[in-house]
N, CA, C and O atoms as a DFTB+ gen file, in Angstrom:
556 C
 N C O
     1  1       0.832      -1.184       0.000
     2  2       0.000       0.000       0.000
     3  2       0.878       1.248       0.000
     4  3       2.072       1.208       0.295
     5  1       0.113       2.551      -0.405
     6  2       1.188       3.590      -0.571
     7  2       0.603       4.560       0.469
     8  3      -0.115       4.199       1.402
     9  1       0.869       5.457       0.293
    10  2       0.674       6.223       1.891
    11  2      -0.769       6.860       1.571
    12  3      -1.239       7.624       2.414
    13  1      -1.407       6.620       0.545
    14  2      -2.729       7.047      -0.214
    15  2      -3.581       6.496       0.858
    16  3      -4.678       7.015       1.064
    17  1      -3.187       5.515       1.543
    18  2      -4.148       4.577       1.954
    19  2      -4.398       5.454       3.182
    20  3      -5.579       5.390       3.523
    21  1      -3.913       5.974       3.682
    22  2      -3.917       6.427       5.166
    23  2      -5.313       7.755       5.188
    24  3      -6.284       7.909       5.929
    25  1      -4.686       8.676       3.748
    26  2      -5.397       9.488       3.628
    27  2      -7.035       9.026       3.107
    28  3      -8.007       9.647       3.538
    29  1      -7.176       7.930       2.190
    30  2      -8.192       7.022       1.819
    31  2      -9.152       7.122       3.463
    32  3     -10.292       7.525       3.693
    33  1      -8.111       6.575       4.343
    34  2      -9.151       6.299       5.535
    35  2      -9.689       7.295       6.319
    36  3     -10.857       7.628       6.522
    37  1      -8.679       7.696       6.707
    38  2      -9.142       9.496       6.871
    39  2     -10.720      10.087       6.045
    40  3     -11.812      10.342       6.552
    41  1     -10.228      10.159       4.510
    42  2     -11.455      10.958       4.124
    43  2     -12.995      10.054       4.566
    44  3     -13.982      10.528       5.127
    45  1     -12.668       7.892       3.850
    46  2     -13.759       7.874       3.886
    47  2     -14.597       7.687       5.901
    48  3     -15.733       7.364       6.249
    49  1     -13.376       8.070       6.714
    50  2     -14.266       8.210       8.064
    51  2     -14.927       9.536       8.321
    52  3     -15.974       9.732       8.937
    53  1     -14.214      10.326       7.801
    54  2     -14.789      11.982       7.458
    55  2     -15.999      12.327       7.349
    56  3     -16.807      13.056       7.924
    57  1     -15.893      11.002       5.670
    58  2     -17.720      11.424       5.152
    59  2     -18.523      10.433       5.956
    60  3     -19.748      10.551       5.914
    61  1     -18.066       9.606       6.582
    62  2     -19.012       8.231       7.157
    63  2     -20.073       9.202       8.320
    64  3     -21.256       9.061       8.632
    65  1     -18.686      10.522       8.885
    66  2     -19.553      10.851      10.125
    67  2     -20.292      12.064       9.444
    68  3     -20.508      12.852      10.364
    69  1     -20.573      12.365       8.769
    70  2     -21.248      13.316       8.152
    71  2     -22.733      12.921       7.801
    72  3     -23.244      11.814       7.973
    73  1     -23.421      14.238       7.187
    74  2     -24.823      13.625       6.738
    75  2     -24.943      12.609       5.703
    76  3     -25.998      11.977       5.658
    77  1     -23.764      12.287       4.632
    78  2     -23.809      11.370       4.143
    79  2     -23.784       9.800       4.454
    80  3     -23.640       9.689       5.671
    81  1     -23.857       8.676       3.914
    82  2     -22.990       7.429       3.863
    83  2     -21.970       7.217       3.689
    84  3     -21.218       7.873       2.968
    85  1     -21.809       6.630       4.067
    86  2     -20.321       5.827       4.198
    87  2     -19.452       4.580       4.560
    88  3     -20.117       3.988       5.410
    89  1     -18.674       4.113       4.410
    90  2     -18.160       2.407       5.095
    91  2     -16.550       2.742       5.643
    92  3     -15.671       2.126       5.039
    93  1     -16.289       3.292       6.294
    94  2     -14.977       3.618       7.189
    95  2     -15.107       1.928       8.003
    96  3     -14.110       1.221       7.855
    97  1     -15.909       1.520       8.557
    98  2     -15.313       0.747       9.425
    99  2     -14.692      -0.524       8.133
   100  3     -13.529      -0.883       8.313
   101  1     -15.384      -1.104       7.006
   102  2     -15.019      -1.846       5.848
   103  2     -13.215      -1.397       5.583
   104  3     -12.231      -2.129       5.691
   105  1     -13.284      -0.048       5.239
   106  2     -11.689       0.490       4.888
   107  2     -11.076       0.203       6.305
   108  3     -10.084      -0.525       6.320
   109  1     -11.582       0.722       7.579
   110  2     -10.389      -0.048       8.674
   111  2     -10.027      -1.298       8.733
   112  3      -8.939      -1.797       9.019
   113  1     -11.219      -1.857       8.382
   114  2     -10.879      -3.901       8.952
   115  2     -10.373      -4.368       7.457
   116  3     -10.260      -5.593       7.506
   117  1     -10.052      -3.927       6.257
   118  2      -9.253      -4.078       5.119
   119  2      -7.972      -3.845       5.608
   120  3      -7.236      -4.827       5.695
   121  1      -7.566      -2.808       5.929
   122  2      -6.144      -2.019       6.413
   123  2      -5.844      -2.867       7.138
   124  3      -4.956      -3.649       6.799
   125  1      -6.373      -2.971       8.158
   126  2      -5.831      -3.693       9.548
   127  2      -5.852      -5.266       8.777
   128  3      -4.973      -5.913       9.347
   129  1      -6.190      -5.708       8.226
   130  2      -5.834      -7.459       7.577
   131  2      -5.021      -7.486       6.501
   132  3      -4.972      -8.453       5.742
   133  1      -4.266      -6.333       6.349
   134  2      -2.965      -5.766       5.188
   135  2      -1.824      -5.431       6.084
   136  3      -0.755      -5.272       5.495
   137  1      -1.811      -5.267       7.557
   138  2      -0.976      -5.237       8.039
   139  2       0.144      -4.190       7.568
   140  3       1.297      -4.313       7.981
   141  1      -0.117      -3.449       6.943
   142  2       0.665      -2.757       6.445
   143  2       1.316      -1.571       7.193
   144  3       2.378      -1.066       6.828
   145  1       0.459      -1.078       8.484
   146  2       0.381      -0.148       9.436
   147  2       0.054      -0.784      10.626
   148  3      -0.422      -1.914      10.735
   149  1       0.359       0.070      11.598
   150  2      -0.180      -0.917      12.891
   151  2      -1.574      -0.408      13.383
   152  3      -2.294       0.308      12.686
   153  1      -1.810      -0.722      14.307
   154  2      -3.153      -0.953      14.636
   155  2      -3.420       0.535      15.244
   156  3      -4.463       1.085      14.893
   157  1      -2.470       1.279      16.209
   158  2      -2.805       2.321      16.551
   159  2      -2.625       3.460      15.689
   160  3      -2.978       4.545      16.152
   161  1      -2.125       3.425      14.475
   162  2      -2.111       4.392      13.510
   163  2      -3.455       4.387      12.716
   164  3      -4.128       5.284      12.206
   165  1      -3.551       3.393      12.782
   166  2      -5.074       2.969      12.091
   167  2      -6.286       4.054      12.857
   168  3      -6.953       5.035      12.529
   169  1      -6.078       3.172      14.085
   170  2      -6.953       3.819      14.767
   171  2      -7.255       5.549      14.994
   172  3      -8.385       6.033      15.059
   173  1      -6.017       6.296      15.091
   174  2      -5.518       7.393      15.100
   175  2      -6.397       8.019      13.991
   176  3      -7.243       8.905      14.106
   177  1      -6.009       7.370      12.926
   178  2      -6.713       8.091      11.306
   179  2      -7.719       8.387      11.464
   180  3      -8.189       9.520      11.356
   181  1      -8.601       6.747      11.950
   182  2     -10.036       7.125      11.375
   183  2     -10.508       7.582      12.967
   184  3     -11.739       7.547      12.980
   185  1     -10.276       7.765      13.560
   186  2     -11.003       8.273      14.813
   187  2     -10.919       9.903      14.643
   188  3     -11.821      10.710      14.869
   189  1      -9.693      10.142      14.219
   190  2      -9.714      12.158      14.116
   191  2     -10.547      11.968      12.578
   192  3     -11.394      12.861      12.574
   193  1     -10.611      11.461      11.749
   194  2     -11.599      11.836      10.839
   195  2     -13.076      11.818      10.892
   196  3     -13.910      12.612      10.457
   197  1     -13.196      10.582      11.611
   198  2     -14.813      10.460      12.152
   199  2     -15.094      11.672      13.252
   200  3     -16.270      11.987      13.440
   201  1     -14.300      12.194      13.805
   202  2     -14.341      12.943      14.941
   203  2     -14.805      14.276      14.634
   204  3     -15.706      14.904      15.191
   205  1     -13.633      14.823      13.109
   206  2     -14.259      15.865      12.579
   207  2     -15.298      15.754      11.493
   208  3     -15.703      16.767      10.922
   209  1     -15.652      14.784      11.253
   210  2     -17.314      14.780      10.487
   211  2     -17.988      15.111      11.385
   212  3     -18.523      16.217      11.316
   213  1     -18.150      14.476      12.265
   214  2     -18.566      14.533      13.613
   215  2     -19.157      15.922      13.927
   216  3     -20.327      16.206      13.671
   217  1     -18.111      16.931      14.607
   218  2     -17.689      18.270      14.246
   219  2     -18.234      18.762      13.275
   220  3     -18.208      19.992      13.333
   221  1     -18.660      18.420      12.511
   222  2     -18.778      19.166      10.807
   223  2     -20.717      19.067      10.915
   224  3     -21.541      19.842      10.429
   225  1     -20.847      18.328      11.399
   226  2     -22.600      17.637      11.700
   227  2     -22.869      19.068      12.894
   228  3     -23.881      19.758      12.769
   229  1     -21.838      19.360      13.999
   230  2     -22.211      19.713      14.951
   231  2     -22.450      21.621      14.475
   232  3     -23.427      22.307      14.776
   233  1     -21.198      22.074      13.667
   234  2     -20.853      23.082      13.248
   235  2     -22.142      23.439      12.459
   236  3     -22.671      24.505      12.775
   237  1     -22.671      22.768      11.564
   238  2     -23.882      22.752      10.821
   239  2     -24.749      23.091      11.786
   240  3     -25.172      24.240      11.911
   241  1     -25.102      22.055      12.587
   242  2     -26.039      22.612      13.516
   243  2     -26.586      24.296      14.224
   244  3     -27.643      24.898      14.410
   245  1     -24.604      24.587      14.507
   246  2     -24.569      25.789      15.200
   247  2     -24.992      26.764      14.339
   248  3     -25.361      27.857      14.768
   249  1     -24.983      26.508      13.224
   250  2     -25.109      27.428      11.663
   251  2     -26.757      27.714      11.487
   252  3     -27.312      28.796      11.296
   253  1     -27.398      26.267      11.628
   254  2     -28.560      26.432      11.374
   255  2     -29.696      27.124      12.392
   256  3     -30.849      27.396      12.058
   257  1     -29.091      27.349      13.738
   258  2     -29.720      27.599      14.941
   259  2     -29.627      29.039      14.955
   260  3     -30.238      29.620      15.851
   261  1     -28.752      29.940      13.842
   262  2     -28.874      31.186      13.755
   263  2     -30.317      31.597      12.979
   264  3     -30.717      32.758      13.065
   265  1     -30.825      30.925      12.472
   266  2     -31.979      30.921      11.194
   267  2     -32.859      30.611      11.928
   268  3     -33.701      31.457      12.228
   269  1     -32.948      28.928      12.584
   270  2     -33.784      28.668      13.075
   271  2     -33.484      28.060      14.949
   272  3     -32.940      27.000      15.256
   273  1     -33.981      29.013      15.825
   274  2     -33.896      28.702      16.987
   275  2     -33.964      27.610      17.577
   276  3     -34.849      27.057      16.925
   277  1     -33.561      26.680      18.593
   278  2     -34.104      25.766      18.546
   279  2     -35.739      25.877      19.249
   280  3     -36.745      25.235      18.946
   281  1     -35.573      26.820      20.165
   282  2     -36.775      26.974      21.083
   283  2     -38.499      27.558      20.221
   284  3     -39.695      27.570      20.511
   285  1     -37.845      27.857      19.371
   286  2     -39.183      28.573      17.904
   287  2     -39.759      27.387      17.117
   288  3     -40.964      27.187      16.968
   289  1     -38.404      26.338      16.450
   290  2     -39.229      25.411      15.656
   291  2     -39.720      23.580      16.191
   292  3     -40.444      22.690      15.745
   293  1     -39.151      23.707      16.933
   294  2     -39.281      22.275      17.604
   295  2     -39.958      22.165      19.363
   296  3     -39.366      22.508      20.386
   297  1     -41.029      21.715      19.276
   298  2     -40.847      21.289      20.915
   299  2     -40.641      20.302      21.290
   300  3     -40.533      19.324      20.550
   301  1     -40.497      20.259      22.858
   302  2     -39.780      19.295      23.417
   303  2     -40.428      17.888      23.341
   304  3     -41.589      17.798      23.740
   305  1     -39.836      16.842      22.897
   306  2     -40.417      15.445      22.412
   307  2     -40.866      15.255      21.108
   308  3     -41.563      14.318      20.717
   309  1     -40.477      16.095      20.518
   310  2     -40.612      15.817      18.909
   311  2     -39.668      15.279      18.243
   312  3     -40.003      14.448      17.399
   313  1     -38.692      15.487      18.362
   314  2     -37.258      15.004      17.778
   315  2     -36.450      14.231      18.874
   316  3     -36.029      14.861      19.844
   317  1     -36.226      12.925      18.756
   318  2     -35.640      11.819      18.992
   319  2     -34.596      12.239      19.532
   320  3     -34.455      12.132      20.750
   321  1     -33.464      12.915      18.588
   322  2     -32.209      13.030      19.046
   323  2     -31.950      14.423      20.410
   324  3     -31.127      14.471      21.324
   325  1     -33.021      15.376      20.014
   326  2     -33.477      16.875      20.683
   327  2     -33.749      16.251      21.881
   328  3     -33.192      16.797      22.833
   329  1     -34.733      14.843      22.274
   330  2     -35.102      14.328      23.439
   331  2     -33.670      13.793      24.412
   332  3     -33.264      14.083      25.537
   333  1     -33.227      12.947      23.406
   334  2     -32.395      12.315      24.515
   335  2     -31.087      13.497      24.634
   336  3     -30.508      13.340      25.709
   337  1     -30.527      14.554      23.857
   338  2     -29.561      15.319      24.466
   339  2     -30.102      16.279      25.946
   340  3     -29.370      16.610      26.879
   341  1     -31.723      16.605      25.787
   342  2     -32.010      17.500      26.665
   343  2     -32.206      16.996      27.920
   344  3     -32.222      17.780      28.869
   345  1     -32.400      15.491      28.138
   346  2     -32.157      14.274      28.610
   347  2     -31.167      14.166      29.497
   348  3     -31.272      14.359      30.709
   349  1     -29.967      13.784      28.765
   350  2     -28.694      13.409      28.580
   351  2     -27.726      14.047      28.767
   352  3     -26.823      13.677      29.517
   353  1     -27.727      15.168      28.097
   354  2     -26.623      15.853      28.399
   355  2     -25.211      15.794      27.112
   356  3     -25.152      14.708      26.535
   357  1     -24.277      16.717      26.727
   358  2     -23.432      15.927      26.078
   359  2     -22.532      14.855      26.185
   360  3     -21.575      14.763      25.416
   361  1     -22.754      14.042      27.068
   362  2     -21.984      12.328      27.304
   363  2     -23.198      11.609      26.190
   364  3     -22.764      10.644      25.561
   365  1     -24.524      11.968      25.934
   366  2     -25.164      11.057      25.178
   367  2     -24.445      11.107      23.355
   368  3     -24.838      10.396      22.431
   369  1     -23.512      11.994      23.298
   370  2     -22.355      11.970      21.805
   371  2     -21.544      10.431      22.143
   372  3     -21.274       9.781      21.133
   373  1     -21.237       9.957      23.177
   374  2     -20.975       8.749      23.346
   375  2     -21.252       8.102      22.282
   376  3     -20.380       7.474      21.682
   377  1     -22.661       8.158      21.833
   378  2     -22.967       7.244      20.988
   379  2     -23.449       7.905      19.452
   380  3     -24.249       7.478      18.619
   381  1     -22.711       8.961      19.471
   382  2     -22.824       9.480      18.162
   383  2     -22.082       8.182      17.116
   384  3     -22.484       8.190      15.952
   385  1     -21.713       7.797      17.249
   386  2     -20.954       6.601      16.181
   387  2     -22.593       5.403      15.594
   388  3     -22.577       4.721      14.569
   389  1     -23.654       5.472      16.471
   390  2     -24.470       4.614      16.147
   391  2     -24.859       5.356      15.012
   392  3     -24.695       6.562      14.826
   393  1     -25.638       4.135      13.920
   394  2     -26.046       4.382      12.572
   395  2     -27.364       5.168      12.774
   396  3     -28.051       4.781      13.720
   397  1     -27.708       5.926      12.242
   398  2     -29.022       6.843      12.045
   399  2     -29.271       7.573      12.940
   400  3     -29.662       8.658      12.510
   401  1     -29.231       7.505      14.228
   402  2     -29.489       8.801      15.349
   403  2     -27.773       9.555      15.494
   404  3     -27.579      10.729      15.812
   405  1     -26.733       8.587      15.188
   406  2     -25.162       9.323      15.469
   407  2     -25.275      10.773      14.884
   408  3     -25.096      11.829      15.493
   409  1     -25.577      10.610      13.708
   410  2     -25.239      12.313      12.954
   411  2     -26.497      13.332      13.384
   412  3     -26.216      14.528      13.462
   413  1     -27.167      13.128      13.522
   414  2     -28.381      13.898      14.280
   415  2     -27.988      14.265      15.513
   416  3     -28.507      15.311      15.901
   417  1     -27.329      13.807      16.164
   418  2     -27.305      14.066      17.456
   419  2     -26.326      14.863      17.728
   420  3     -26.364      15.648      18.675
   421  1     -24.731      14.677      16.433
   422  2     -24.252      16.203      16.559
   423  2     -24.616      17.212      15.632
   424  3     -23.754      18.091      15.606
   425  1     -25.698      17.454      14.748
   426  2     -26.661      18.340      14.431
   427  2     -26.968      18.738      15.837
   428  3     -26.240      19.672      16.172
   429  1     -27.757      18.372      16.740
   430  2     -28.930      18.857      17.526
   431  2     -28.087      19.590      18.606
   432  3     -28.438      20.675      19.069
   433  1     -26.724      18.805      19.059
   434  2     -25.625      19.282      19.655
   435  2     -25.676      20.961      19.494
   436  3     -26.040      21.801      20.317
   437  1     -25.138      21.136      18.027
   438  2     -24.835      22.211      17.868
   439  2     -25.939      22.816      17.901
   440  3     -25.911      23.833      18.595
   441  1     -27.191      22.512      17.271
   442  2     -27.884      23.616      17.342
   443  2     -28.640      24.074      18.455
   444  3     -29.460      24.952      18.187
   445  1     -28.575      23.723      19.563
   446  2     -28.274      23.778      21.088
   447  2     -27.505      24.662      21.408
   448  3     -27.424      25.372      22.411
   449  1     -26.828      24.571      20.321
   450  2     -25.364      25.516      21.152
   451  2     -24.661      24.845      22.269
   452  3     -24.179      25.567      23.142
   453  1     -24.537      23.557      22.358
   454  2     -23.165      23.063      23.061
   455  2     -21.916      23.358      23.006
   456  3     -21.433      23.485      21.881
   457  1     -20.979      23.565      24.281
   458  2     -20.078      23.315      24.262
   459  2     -19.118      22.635      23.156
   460  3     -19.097      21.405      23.117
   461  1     -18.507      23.204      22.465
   462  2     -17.876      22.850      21.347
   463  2     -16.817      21.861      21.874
   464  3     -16.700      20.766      21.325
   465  1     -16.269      22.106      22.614
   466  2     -14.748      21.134      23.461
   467  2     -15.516      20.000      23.809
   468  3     -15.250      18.929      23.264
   469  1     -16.457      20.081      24.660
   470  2     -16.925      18.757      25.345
   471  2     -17.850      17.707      24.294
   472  3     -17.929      16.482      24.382
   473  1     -18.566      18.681      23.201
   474  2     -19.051      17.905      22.607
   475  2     -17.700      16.756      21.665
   476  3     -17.723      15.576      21.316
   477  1     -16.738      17.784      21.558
   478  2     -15.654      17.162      20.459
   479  2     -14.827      15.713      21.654
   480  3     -14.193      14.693      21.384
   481  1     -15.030      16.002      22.252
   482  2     -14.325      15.676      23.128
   483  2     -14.974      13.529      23.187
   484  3     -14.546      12.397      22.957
   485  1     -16.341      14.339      23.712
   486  2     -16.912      12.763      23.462
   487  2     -17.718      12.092      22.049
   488  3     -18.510      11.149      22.032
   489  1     -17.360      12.690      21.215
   490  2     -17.716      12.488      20.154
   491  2     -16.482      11.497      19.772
   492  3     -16.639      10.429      19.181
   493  1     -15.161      12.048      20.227
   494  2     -13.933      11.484      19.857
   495  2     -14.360      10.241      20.865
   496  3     -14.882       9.293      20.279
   497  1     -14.265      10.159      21.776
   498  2     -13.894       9.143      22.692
   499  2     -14.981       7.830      22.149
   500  3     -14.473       6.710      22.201
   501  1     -16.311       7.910      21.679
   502  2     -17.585       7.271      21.270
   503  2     -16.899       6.836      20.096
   504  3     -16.688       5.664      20.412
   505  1     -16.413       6.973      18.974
   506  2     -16.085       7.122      18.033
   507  2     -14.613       6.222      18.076
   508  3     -14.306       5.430      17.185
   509  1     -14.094       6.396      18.822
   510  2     -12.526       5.758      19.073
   511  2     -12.541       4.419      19.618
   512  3     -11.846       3.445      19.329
   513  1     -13.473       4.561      20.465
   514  2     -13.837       3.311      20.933
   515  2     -14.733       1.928      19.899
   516  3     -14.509       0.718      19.921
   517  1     -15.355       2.399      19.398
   518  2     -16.169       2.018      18.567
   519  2     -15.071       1.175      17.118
   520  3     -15.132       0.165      16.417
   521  1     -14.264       2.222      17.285
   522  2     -13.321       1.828      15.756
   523  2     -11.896       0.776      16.865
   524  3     -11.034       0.062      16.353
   525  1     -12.085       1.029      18.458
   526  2     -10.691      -0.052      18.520
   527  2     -11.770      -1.415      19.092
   528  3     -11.284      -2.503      19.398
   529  1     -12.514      -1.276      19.129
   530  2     -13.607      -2.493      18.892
   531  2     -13.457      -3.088      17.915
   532  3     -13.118      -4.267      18.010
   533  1     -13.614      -2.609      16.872
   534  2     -13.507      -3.864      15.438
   535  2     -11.776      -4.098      15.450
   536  3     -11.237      -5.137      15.070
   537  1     -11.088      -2.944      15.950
   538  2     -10.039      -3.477      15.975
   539  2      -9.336      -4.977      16.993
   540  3      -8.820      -6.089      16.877
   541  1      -9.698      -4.188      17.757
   542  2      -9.831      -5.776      19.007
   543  2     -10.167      -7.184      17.952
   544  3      -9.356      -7.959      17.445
   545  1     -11.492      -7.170      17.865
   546  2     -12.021      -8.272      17.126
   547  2     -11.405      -8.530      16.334
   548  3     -11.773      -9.624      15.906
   549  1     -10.349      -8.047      15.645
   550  2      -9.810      -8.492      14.439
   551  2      -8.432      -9.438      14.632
   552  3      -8.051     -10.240      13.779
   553  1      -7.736      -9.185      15.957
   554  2      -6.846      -9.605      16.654
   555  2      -7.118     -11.127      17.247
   556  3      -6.282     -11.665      17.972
């Protein structure tokens, strides 16, 4: 492999955590059975890339909450992800890595207006964990 690969994983964990699709964990557990890198570089990649999609979901949020308040268009128990942060608190980014509520939830983050550090913070840690999980398993 050439050093393409590194950046490969990077982008596609980027877009995985974004509003789009994506298969980052497929490109990690390829890498990691190519041995080509070790396991904590691996991990390193796609965790700061998922981290700032992540980020990028949350930033959106903060963007959209200038337009639309949160307290004007939504009330409380209407939105799934709006419930469990107001709930929760930002430790519920923990599980921003799950499929279909993950990217919503750093949307709703931001448009809350959370804490930018703490949200990044466990967004990373949810996210890191999640990716040295398949890594584990692969061992």
């Amino acid at each position: 492999m050439d050093d393409y690969s590194l950046i490969g994983l990077f982008v596609s964990a980027f877009i995985s955590s974004t509003l789009f699709p994506g298969g980052s964990e497929a490109v990690l557990v390829y890498m990691a059975t190519q041995q080509e890198y070790p396991w904590q570089q691996l991990l390193w990649v796609a965790s700061v890339g998922n981290t700032l999609g992540g980020m990028t979901s949350w930033l959106l949020g903060y963007w959209i909450a200038y337009r639309y308040p949160a307290q004007k268009l939504v009330k409380p128990g209407q939105l799934r992800a709006l419930a469990w942060i107001q709930r929760w608190g930002s430790p519920i980014l923990l599980l921003s890595w799950l499929p279909v509520v993950g990217d919503p939830l750093c949307v709703v983050a931001g448009w809350l207006r959370m804490h930018w550090l703490i949200c990044g913070l466990m967004i990373l840690v949810g996210k890191a964990a999640r990716y040295g999980v398949l890594l584990y398993l692969l061992t």
